[in-house]
TIVO-2410 file (N, C-alpha, C; in nm, 3 decimals):
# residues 150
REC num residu      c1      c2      c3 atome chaine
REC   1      X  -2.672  -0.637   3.983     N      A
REC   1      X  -2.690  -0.576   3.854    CA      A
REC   1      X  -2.562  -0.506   3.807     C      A
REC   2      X  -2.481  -0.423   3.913     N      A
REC   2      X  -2.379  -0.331   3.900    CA      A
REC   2      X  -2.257  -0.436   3.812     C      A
REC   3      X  -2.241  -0.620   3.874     N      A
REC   3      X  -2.194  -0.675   3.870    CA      A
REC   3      X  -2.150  -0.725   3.696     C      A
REC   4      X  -2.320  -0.789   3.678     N      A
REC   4      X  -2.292  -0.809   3.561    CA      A
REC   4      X  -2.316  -0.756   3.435     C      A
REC   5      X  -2.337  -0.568   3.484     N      A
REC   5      X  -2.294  -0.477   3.341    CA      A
REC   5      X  -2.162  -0.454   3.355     C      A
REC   6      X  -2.070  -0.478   3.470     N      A
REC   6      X  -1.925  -0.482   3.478    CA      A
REC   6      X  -1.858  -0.594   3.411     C      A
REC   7      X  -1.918  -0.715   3.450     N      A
REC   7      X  -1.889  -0.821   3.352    CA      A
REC   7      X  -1.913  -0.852   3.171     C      A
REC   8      X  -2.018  -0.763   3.140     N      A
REC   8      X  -2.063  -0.784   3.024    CA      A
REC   8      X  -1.966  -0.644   2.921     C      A
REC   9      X  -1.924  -0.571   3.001     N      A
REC   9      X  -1.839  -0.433   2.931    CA      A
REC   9      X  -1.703  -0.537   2.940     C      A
REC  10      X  -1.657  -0.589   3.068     N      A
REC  10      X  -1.535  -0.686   3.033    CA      A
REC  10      X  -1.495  -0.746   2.935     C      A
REC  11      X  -1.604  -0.854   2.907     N      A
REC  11      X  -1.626  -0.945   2.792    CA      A
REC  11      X  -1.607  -0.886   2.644     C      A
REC  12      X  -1.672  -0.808   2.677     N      A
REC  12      X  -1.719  -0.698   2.518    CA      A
REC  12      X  -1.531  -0.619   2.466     C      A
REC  13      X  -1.467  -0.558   2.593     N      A
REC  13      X  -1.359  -0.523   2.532    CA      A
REC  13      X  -1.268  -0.608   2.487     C      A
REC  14      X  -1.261  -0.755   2.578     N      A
REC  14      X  -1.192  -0.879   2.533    CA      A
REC  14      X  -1.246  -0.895   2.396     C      A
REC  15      X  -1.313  -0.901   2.375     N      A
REC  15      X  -1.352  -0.932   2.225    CA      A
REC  15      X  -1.315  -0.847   2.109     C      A
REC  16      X  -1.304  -0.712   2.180     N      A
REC  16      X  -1.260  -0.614   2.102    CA      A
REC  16      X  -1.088  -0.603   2.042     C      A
REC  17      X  -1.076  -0.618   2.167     N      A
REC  17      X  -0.874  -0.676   2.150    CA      A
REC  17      X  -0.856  -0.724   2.088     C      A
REC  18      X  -0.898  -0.883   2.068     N      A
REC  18      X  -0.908  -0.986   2.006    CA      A
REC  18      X  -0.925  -0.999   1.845     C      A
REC  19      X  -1.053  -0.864   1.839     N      A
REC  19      X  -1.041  -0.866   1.679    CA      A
REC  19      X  -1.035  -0.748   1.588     C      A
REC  20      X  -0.911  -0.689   1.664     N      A
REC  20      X  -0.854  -0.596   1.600    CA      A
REC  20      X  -0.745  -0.630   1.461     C      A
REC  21      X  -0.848  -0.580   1.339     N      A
REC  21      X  -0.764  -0.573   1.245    CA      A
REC  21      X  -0.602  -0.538   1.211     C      A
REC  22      X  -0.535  -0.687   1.168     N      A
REC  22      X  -0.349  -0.677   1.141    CA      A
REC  22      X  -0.303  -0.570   1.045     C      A
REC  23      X  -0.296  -0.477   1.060     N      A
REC  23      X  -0.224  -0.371   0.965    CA      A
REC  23      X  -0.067  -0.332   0.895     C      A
REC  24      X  -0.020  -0.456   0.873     N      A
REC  24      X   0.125  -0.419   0.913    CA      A
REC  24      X   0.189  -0.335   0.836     C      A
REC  25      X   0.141  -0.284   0.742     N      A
REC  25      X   0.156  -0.181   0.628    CA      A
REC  25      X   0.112  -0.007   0.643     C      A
REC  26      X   0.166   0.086   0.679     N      A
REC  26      X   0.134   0.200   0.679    CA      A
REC  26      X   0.232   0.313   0.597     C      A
REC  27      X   0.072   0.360   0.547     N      A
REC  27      X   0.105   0.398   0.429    CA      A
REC  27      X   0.122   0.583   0.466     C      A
REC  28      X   0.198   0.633   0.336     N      A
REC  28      X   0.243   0.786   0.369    CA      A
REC  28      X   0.210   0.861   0.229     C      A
REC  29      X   0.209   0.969   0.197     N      A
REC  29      X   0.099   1.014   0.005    CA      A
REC  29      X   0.190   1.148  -0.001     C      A
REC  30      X   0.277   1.180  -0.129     N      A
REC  30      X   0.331   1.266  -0.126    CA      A
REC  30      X   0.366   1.308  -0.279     C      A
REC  31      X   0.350   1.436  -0.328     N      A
REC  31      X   0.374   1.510  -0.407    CA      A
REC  31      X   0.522   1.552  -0.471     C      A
REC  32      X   0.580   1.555  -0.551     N      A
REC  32      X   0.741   1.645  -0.547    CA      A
REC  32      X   0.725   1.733  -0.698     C      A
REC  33      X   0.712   1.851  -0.659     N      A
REC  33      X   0.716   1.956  -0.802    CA      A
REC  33      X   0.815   1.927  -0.820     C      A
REC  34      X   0.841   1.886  -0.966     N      A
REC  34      X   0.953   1.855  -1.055    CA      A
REC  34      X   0.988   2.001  -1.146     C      A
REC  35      X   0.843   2.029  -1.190     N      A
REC  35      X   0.871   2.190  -1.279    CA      A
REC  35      X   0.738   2.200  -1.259     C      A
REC  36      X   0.701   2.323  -1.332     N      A
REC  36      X   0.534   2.351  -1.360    CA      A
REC  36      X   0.410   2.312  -1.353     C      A
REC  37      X   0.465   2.191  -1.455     N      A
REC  37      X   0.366   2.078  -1.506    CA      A
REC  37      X   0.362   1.913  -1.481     C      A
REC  38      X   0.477   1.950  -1.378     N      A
REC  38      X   0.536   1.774  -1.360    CA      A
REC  38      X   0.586   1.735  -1.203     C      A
REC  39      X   0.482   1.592  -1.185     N      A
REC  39      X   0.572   1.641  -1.055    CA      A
REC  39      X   0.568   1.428  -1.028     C      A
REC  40      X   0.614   1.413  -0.945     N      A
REC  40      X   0.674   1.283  -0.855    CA      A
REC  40      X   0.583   1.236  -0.766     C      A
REC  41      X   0.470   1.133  -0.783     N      A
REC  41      X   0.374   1.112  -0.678    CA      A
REC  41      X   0.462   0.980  -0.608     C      A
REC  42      X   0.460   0.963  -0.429     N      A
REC  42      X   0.544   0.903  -0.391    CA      A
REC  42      X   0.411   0.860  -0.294     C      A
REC  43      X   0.422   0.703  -0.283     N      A
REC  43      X   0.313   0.624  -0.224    CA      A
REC  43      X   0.362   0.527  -0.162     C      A
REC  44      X   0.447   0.569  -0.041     N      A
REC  44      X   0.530   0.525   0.053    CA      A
REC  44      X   0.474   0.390   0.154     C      A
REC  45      X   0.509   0.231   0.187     N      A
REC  45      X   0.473   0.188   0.268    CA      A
REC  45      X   0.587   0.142   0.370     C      A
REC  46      X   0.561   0.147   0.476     N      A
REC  46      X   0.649   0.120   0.619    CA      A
REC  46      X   0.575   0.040   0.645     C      A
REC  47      X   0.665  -0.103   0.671     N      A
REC  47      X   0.618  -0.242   0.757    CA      A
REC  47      X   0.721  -0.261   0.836     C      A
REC  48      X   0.594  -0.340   0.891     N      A
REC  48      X   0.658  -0.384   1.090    CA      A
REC  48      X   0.727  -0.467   1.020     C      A
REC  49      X   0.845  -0.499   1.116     N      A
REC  49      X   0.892  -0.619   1.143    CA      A
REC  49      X   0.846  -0.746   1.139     C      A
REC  50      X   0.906  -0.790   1.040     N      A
REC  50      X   0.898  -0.941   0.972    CA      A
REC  50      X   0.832  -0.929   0.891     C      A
REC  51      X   0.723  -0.818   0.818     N      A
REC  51      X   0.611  -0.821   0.736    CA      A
REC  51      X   0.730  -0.816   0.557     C      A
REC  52      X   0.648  -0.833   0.529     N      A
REC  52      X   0.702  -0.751   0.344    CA      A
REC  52      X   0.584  -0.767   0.241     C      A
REC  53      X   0.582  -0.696   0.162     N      A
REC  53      X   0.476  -0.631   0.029    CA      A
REC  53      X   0.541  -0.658  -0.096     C      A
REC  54      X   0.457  -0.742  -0.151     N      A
REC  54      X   0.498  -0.793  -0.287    CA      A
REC  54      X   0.544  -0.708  -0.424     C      A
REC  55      X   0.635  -0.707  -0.512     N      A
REC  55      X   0.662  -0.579  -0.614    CA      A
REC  55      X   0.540  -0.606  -0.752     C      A
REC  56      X   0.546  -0.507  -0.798     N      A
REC  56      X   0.418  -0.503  -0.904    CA      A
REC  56      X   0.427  -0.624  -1.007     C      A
REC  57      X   0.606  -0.673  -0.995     N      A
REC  57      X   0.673  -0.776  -1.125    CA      A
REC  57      X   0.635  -0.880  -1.033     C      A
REC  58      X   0.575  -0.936  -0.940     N      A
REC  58      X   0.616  -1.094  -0.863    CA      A
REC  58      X   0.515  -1.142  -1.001     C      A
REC  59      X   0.508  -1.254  -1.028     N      A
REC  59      X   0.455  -1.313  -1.115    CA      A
REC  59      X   0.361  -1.413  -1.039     C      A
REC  60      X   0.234  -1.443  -1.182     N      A
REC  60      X   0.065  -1.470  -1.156    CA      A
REC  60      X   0.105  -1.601  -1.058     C      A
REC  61      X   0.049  -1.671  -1.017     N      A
REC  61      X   0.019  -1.838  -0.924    CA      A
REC  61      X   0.080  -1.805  -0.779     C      A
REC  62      X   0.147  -1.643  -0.749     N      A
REC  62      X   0.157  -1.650  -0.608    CA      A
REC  62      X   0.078  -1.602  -0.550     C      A
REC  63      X   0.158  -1.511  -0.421     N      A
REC  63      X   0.087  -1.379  -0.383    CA      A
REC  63      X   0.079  -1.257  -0.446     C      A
REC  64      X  -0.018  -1.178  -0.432     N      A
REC  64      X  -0.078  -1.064  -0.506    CA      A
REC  64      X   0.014  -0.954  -0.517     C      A
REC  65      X   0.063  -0.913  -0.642     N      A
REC  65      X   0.153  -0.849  -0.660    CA      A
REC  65      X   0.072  -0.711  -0.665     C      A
REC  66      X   0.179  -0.599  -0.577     N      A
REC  66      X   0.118  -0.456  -0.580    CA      A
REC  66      X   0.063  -0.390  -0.742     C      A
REC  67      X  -0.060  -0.354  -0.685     N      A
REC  67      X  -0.118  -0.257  -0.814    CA      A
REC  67      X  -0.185  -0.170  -0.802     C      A
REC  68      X  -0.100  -0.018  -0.842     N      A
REC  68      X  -0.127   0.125  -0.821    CA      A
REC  68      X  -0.264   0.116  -0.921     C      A
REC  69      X  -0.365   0.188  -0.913     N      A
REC  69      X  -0.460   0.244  -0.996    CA      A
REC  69      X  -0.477   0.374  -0.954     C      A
REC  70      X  -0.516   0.454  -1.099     N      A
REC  70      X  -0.504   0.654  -1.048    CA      A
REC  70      X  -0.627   0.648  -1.139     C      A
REC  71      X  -0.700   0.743  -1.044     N      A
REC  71      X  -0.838   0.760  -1.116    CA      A
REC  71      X  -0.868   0.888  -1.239     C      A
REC  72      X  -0.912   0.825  -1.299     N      A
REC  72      X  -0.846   0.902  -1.429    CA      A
REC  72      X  -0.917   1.027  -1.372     C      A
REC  73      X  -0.871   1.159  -1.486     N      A
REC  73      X  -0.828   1.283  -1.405    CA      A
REC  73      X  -0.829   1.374  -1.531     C      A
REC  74      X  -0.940   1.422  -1.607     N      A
REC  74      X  -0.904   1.501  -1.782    CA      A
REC  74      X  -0.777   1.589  -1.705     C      A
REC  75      X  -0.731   1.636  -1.581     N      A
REC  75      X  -0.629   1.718  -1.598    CA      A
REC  75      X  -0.497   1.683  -1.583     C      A
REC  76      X  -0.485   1.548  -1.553     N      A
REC  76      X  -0.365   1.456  -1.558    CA      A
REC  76      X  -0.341   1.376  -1.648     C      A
REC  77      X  -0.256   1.365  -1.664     N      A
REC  77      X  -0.165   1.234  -1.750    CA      A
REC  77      X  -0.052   1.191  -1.684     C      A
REC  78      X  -0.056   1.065  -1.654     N      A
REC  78      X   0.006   0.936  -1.612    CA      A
REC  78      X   0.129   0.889  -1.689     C      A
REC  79      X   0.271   0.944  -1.648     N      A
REC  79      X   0.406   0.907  -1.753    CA      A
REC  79      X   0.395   0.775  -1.668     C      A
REC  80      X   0.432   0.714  -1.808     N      A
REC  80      X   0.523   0.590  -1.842    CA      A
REC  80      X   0.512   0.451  -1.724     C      A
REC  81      X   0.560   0.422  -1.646     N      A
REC  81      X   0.520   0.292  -1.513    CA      A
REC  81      X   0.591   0.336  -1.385     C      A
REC  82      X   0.525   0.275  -1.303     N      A
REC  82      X   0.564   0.321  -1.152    CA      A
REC  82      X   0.715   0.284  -1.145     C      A
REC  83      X   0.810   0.337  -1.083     N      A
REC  83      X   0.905   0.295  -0.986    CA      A
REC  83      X   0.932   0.223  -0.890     C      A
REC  84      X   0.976   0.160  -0.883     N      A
REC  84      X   0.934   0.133  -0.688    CA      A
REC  84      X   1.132   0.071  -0.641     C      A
REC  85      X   1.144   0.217  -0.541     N      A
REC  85      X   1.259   0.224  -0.461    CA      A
REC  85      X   1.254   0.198  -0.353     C      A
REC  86      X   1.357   0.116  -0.296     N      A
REC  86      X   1.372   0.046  -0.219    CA      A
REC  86      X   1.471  -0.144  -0.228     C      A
REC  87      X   1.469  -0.191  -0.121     N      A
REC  87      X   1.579  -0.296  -0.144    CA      A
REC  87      X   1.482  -0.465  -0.191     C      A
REC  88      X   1.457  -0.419  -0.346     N      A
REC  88      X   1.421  -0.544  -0.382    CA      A
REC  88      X   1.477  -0.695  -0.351     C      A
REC  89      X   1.404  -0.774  -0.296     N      A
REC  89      X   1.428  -0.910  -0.260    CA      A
REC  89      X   1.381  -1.036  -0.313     C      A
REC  90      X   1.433  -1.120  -0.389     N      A
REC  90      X   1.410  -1.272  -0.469    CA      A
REC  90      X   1.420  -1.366  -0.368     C      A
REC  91      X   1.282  -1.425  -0.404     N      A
REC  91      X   1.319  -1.538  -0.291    CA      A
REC  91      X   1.205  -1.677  -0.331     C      A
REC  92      X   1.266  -1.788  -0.356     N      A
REC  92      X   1.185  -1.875  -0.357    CA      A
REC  92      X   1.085  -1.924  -0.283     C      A
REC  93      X   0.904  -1.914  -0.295     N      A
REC  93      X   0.856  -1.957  -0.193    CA      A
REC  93      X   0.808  -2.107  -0.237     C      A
REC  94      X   0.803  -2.219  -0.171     N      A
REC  94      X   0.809  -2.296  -0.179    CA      A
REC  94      X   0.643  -2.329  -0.192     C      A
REC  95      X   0.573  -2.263  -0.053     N      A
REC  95      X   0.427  -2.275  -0.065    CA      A
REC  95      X   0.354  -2.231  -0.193     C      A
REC  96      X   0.422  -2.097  -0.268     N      A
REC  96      X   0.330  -2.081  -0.404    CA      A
REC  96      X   0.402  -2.124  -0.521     C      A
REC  97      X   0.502  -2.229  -0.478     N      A
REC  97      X   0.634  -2.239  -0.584    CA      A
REC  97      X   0.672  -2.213  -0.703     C      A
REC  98      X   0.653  -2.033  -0.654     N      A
REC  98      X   0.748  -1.989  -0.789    CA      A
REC  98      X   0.856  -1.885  -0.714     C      A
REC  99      X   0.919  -1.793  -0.777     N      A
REC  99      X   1.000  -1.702  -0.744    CA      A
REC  99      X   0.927  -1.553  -0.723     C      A
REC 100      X   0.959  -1.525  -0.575     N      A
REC 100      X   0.871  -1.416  -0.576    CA      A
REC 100      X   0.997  -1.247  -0.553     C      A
REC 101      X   0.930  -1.163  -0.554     N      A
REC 101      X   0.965  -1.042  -0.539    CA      A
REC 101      X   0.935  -0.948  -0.487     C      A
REC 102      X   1.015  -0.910  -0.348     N      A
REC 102      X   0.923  -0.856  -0.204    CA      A
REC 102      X   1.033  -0.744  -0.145     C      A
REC 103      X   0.950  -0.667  -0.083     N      A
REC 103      X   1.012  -0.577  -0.028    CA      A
REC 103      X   0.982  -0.572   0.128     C      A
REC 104      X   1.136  -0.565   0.227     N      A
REC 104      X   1.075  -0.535   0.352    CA      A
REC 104      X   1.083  -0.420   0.442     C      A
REC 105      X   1.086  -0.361   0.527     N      A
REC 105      X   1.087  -0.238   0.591    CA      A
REC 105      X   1.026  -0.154   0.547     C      A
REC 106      X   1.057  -0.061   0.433     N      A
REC 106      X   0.977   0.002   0.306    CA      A
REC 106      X   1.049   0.044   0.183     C      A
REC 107      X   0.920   0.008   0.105     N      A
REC 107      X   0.877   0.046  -0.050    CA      A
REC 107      X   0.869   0.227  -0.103     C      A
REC 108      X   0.915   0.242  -0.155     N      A
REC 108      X   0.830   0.360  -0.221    CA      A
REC 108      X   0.814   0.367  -0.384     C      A
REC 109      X   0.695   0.379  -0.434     N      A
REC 109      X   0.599   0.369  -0.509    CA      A
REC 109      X   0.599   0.524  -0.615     C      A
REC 110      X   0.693   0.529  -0.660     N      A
REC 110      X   0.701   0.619  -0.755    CA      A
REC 110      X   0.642   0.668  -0.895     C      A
REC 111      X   0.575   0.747  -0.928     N      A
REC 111      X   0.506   0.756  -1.056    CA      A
REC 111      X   0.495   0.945  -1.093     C      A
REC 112      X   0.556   0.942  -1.204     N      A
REC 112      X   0.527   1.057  -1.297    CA      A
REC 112      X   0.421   1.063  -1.369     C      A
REC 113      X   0.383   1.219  -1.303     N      A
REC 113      X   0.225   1.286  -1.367    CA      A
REC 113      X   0.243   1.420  -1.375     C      A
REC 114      X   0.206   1.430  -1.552     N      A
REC 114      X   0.232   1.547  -1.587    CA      A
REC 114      X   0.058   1.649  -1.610     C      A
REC 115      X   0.049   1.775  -1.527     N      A
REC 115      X  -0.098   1.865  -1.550    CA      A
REC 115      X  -0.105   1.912  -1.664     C      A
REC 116      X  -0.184   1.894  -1.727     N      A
REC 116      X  -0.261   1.989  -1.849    CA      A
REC 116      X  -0.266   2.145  -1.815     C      A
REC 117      X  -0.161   2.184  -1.822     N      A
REC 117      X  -0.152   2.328  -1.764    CA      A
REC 117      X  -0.121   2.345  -1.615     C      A
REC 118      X  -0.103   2.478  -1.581     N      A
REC 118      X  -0.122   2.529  -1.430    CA      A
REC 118      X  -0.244   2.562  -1.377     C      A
REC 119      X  -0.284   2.432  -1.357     N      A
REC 119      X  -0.411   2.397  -1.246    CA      A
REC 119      X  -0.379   2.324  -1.087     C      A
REC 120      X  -0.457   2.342  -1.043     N      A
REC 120      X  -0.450   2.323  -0.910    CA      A
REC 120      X  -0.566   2.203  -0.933     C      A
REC 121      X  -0.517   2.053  -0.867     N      A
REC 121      X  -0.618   1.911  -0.866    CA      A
REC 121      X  -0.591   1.836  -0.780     C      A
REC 122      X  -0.661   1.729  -0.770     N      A
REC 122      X  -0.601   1.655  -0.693    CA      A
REC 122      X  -0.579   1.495  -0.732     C      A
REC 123      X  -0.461   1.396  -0.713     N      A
REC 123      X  -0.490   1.258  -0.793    CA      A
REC 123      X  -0.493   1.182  -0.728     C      A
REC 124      X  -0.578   1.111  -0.755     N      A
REC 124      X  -0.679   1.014  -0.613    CA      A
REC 124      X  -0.646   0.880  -0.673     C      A
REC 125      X  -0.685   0.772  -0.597     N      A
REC 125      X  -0.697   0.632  -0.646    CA      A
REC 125      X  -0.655   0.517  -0.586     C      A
REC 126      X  -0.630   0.391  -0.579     N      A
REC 126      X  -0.564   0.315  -0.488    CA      A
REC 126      X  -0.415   0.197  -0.525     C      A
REC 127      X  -0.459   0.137  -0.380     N      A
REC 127      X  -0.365   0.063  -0.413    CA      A
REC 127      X  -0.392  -0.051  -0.346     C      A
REC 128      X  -0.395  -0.191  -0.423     N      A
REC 128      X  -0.376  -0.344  -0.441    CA      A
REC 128      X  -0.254  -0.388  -0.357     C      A
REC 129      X  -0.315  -0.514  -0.246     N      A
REC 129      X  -0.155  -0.524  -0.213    CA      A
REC 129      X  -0.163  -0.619  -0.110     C      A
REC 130      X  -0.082  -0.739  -0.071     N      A
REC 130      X  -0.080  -0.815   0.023    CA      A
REC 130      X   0.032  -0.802   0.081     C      A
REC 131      X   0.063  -0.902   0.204     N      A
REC 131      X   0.127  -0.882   0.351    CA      A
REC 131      X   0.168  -1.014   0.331     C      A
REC 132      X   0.254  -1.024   0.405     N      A
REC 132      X   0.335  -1.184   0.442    CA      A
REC 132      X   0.427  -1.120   0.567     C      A
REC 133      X   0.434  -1.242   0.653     N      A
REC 133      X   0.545  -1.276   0.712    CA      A
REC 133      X   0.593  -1.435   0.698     C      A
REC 134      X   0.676  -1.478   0.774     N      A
REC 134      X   0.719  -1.588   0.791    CA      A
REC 134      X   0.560  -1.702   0.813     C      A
REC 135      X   0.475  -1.672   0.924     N      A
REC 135      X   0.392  -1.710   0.962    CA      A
REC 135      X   0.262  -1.762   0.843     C      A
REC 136      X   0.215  -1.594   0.860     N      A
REC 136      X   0.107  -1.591   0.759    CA      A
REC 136      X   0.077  -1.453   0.662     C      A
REC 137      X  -0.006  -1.475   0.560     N      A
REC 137      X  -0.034  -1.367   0.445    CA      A
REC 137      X  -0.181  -1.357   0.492     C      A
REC 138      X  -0.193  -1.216   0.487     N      A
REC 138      X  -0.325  -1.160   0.529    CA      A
REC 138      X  -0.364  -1.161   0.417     C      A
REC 139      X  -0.489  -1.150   0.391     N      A
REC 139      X  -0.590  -1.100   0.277    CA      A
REC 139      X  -0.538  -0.967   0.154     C      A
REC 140      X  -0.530  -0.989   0.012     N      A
REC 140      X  -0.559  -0.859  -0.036    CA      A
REC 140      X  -0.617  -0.774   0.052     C      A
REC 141      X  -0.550  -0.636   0.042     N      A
REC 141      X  -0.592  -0.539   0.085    CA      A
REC 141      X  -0.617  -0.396   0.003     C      A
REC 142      X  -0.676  -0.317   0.014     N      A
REC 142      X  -0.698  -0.209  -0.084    CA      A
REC 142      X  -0.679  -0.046   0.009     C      A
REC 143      X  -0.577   0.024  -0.016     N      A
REC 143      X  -0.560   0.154   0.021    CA      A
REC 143      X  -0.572   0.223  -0.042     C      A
REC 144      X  -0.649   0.354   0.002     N      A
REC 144      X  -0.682   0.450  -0.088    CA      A
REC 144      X  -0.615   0.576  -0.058     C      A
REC 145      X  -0.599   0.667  -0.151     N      A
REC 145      X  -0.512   0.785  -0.113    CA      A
REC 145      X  -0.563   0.898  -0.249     C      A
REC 146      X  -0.526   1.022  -0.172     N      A
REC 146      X  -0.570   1.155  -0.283    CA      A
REC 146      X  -0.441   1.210  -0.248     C      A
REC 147      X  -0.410   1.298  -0.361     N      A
REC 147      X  -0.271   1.409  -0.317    CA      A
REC 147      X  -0.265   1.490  -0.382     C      A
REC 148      X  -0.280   1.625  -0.323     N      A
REC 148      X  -0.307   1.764  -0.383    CA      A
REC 148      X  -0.187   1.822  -0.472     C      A
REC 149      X  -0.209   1.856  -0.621     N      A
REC 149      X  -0.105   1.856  -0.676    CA      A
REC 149      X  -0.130   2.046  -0.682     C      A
REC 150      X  -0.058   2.136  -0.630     N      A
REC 150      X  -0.048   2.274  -0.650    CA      A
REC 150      X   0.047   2.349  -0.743     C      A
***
C-alpha cells in the first residue's frame, strides 16, 4: 500500500513539472510624481532569453501587438499615448509575412496621467500581449496591474 501511494504522489508531481505554465515575461508597476497632479505610470516587462513582446505599432495579420487598457477612473485622465522605451527591433517574419516590431530583454510601457486634484487613487487595468521566441509564440496573454498614485 505504502508502495503505491509513493508511486501515485511520484506520478502526480511528474505531471506537475510537466505542466507548468511558460511565463517568459515578468512584469514590474510603477508610479513617478512628475508634480502634484501628474505623474509617469511605468509598466515594465523583463524577458528571458530568446523571448521578445510585440510593440503596440506591429501591424494587424501578425502577432498580437501590446495593448495597455486603464480602467477608467472619474479621478484620472489618461494624457495623450503610451511610450514604450527600450531597443525597438524590425524584423521580417516570414511565417506571418509582414514586418513586425519587437522588443527583447525589456520594454517599458510609459503613460501620462494627470488627478483631478490632490487625491489619493489608485489606476488599475491591463495589459494584452504575446511572447515569441525563435521556436514558438505562446498564446495572448492578459496581465493585470493596480498602482497607487499618492
Amino acid at each position: 500500500m505504502r508502495h503505491l501511494f509513493l508511486t501515485v504522489v511520484a506520478f502526480a508531481s511528474t505531471l506537475l513539472c510537466f505542466s507548468q505554465v511558460k511565463q517568459p515575461a515578468k512584469w514590474s508597476f510603477s508610479a513617478k510624481k512628475i508634480n502634484a497632479t501628474t505623474y509617469e505610470i511605468h509598466l515594465m516587462a523583463s524577458l528571458e532569453g530568446g523571448w521578445h513582446i510585440y510593440s503596440q505599432t506591429t501591424p494587424a495579420g501578425g502577432p498580437v501587438a501590446t495593448k495597455l487598457k486603464f480602467t477608467p477612473n472619474p479621478l484620472i485622465t489618461v494624457e495623450g499615448v503610451s511610450k514604450e522605451i527600450g531597443k525597438l527591433e524590425k524584423k521580417h517574419e516570414a511565417i506571418f509575412g509582414i514586418d513586425v516590431k519587437q522588443f527583447s530583454n525589456t520594454v517599458d510601457f510609459v503613460q501620462v496621467v494627470k488627478l483631478k486634484g490632490k487625491v489619493k487613487t489608485n489606476i488599475t487595468g491591463s495589459i494584452d500581449y504575446m511572447t515569441c521566441n525563435d521556436r514558438e509564440c505562446l498564446p495572448p496573454t492578459q496581465q493585470k496591474f493596480s498602482i497607487a498614485l499618492q
